[in-house]
C-alpha positions in Angstrom: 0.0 0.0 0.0 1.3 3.5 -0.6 1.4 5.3 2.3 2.7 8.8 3.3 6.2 9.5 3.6 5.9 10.8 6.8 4.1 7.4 8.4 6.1 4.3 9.3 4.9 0.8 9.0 6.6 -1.9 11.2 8.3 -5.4 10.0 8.6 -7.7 13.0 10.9 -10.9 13.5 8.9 -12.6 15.8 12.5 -14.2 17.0 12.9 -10.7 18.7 10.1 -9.5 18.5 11.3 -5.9 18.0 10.4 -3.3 14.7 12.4 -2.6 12.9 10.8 1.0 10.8 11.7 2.4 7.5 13.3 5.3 7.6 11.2 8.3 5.5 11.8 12.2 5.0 9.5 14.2 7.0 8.2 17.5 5.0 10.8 19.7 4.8 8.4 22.5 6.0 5.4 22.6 8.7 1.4 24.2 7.2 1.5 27.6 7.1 -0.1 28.3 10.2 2.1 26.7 12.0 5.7 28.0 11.1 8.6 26.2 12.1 12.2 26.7 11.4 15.1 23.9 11.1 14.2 20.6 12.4 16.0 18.0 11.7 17.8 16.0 14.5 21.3 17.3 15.4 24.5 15.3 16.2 25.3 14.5 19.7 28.4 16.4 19.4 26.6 19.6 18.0 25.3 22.3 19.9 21.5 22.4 19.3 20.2 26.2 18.7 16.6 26.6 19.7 14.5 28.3 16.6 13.0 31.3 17.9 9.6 31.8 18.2 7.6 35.0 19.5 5.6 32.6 22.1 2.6 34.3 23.2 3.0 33.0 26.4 5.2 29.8 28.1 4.1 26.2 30.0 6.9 24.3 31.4 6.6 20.9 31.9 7.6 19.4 35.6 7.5 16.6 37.3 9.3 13.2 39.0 8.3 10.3 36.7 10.2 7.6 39.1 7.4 9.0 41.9 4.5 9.5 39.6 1.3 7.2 39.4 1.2 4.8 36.7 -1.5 4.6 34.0 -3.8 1.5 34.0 -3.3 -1.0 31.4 -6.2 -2.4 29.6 -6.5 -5.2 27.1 -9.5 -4.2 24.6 -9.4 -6.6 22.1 -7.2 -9.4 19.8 -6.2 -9.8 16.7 -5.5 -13.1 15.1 -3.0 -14.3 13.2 -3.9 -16.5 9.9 -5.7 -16.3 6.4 -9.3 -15.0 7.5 -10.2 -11.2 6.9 -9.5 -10.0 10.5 -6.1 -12.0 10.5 -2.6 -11.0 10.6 -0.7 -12.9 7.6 2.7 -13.6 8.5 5.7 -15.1 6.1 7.9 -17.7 7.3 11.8 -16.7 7.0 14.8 -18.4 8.1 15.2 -17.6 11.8 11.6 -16.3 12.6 8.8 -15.1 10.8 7.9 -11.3 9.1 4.7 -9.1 9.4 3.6 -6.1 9.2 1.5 -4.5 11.7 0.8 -0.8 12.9 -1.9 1.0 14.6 -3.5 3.6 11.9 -5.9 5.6 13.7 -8.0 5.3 17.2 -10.9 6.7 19.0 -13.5 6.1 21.5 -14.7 3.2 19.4 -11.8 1.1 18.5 -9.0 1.0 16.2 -7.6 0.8 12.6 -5.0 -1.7 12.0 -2.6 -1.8 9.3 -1.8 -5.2 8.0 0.0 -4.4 5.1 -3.3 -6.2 3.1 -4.1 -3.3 1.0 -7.7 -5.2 0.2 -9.1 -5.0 3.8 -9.5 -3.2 6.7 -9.0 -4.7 10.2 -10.9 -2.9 12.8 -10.2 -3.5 16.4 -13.1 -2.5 19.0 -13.5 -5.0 22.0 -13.2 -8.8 21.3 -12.1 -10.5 18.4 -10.7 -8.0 15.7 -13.4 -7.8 12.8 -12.9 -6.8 9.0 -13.9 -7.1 5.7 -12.6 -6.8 2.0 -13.1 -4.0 -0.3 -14.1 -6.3 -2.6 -17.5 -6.7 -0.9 -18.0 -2.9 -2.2 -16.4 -3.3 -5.4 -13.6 -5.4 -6.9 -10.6 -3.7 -8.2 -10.1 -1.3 -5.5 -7.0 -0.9 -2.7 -6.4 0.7 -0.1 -4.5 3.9 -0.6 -2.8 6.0 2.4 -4.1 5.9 6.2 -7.8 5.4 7.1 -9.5 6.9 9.9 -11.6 5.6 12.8 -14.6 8.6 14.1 -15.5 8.2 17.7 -18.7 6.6 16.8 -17.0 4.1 14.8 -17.3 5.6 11.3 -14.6 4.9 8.6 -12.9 7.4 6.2 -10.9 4.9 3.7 -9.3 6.2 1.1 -9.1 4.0 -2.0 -8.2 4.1 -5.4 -7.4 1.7 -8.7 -4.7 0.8 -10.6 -5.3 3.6 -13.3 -5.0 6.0 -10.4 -9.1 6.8 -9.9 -9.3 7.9 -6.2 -12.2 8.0 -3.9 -12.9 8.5 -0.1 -15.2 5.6 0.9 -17.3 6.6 4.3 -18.5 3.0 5.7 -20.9 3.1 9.2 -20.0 1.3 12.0 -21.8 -2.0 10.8 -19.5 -2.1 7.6 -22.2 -0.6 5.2 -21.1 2.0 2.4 -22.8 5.5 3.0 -20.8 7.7 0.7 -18.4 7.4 -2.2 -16.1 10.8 -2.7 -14.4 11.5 -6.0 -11.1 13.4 -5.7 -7.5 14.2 -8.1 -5.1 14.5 -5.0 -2.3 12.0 -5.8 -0.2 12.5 -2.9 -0.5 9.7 -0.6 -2.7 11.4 2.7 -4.0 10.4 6.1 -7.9 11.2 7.3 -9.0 12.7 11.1 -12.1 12.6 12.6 -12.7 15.9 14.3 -16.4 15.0 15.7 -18.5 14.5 13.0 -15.7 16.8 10.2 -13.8 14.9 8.2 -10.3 16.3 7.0 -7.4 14.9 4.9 -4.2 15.8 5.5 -1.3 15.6 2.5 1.4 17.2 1.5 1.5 19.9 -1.4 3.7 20.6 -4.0 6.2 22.7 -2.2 6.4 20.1 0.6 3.7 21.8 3.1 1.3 19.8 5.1 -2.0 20.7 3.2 -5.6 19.9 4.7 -9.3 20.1 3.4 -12.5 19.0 5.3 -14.4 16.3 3.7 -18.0 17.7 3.1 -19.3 14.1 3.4 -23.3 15.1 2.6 -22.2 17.5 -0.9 -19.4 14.5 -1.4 -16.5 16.8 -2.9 -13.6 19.0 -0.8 -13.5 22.0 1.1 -10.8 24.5 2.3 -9.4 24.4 5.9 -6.1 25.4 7.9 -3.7 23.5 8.5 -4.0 23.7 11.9 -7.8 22.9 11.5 -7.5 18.8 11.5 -6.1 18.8 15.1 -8.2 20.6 17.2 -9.7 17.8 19.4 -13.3 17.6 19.4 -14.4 18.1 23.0 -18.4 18.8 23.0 -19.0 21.5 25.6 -15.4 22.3 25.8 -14.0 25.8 25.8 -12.8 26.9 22.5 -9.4 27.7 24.1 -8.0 24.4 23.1 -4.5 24.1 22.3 -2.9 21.9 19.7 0.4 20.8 18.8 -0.6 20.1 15.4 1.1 18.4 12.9 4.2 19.2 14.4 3.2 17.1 17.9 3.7 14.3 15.6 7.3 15.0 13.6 8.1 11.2 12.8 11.3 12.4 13.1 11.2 13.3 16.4 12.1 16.5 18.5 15.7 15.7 18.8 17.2 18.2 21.6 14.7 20.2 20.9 13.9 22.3 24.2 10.6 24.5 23.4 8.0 23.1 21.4 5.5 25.7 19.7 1.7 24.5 20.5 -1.4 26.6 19.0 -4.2 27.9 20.8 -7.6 28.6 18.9 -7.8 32.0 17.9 -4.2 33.1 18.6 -1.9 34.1 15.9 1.4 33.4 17.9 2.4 30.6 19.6 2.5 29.4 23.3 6.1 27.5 24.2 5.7 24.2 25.5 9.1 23.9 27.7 10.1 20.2 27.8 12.8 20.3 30.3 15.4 17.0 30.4 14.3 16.6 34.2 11.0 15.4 32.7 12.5 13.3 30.3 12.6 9.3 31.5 16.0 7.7 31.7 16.8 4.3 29.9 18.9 1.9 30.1 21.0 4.0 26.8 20.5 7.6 28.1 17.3 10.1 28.3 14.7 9.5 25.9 13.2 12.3 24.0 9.5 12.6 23.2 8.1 11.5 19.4 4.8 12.7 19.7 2.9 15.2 21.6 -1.2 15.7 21.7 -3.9 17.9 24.2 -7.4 15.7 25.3 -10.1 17.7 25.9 -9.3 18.6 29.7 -6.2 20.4 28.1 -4.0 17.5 29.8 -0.2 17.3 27.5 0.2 13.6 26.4 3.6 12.7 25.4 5.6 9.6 24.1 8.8 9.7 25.0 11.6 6.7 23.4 14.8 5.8 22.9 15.4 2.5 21.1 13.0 0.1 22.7 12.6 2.2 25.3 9.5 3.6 25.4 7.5 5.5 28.3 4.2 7.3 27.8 3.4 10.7 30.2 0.4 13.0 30.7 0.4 16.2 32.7 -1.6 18.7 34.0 -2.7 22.0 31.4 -0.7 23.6 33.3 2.7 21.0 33.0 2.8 19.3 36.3 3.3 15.3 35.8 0.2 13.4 36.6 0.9 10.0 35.7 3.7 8.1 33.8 4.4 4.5 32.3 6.8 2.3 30.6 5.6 0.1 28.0 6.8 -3.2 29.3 5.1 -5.6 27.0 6.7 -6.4 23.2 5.5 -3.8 21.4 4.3 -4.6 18.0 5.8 -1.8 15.7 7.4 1.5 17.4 6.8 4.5 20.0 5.7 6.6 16.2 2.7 4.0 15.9 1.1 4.9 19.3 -2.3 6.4 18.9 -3.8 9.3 21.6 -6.9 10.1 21.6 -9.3 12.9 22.6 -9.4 11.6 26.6 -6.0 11.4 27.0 -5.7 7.4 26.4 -2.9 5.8 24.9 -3.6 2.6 22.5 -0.9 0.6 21.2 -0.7 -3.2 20.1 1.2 -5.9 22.1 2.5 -9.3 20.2 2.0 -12.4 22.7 4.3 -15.3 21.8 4.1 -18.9 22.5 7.5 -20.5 22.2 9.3 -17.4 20.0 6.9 -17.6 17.6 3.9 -14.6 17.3 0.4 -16.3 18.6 -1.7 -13.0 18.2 -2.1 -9.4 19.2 -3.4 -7.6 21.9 -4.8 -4.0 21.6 -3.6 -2.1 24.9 -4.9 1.2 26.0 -3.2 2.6 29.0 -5.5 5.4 30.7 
């Protein structure tokens, strides 16, 4: 399946058990509401110079993760391995075996799950993982960049052929086609659910992170900031929301990065998110650094923070104090980039369960 450049899929040995992710460029620049200067990971010899930003205002991040309460685990649903539609295939090599697996997209209602099958889709709610082929709509049609999961358990799949007709399918939560979207945007793209708004997200010529909102009842494209795919949806909520965009989710990580620019709704200039090395959990090879950074709908900062296998997942208080923190202990199917956050502050990532070195199935884990 073609899939962004900016999105990793993970190959597993079940032998080890450990990912081992391409390496892709990230967009060379950030939307246009959201400006962003060099980012690229420096050398550990080289002095790291912090872009500058005029923040509008600062939050600094505190906290001892060795004394802070740990999140709850939770084990939501499995996913098989095998030949059926909901089934993981794997290939037997010398040494192990090889599959792909990768969490796509989460909400309140389950998960998307990237097999590397690019004519199904696996969706993970409590249970048994269900699915079906895209054949049952229509034969000749694949999968085509990252699908989306809405909180009450809609699907935005984007699809195409092989003489490059594209199309948004929208499929209910029982697997029944509601809408078919016609569309000429080749580059590869990834849907969010913002309630009941629908955006893609791709990249433009010039290398910016483009969005438009899917109007799913006129069935064509709309304009929308870049900015405008991140907002959480929080009913009720004040619209003082911050966001760290698509910057909170850099696949190349934040490096030594010390001040992260977040966005609040309606503000022009941006708010600097301190993230301080005393927050930062140690490993057994140094600090880790966080990967990915989101806001729930209490205003609570989620963060993943890895190095190497190492991976630890924190949420604070709006206002940066450390509320709870976790290691993930279990083997982690894919990498720390593959964990999904959604708008409550949960973390969902999948767990590979062996029986005598070899994979046996998957686990969806949420820690909350």
């Amino acid at each position: 399946m073609n899939k962004p450049a900016f999105l990793l899929s993970a190959m597993i040995l079940a032998s080890g058990c450990s990912g081992a992710p391409a390496k892709s460029p990230a967009p060379a620049n950030a939307p246009a509401a959201m400006p962003t200067a060099h980012r690229s990971t420096p050398k550990p010899s080289a002095a790291f110079i912090e872009p500058q930003y005029d923040y509008i205002d600062r939050i600094r991040l505190s906290g001892n993760i060795l004394s802070a309460p740990q999140l709850k685990v939770m084990g939501l649903a499995v996913v098989p391995f095998g030949t059926e539609a909901n089934a993981i295939g794997m290939e037997k090599q010398k040494g192990g075996v090889q599959f792909q697996i990768a969490l796509e997209s989460c909400s309140e209602n389950g998960c998307i799950v990237e097999s590397g099958d690019v004519t199904k889709i696996i969706v993970a709610r409590s249970g048994i993982a269900d699915a079906f082929p895209l054949a049952f709509i229509e034969p000749g049609w694949r999968r085509q960049g990252l699908s989306a999961i809405s909180d009450r358990g809609w699907l935005a799949v984007p699809v195409s052929t092989l003489d490059n007709t594209r199309e948004i399918w929208i499929i209910d939560d029982r697997f029944r086609l509601r809408k078919r979207i016609s569309h000429k945007i080749t580059n590869p793209s990834l849907f969010r659910w913002r309630g009941e708004d629908l955006f893609m997200v791709f990249q433009g010529p010039d290398e910016k992170m483009l969005a438009k909102r899917v109007d799913i009842d006129a069935g064509r494209l709309v304009s929308a900031s870049p900015i405008e795919p991140w907002w959480p949806s929080c009913p009720g909520q004040s619209a003082s929301q911050y966001s760290a965009g698509w910057e909170g989710e850099n696949p190349l990580g934040f490096g030594g990065r010390l001040v992260m620019p977040v966005w609040r709704r309606g503000e022009s200039r941006p708010t600097g998110l301190e993230l301080p090395e005393s927050i930062r959990p140690m490993t057994s090879q140094g600090l880790a650094s966080p990967v990915k950074i989101a806001f729930d709908c209490d205003g609570r900062i989620c963060i993943i923070s890895a190095l190497g296998e190492d991976i630890w997942c924190q949420r604070f208080s709006p206002e940066g104090k450390l509320l709870a923190a976790s290691p993930i202990t279990g083997s982690i199917a894919g990498d720390a980039k593959g964990i999904q956050i959604d708008r409550r502050g949960r973390f969902f990532y999948l767990e590979t369960i062996l029986n005598s070195a070899e994979p046996e199935k998957i686990h969806l884990i949420r820690l909350e």
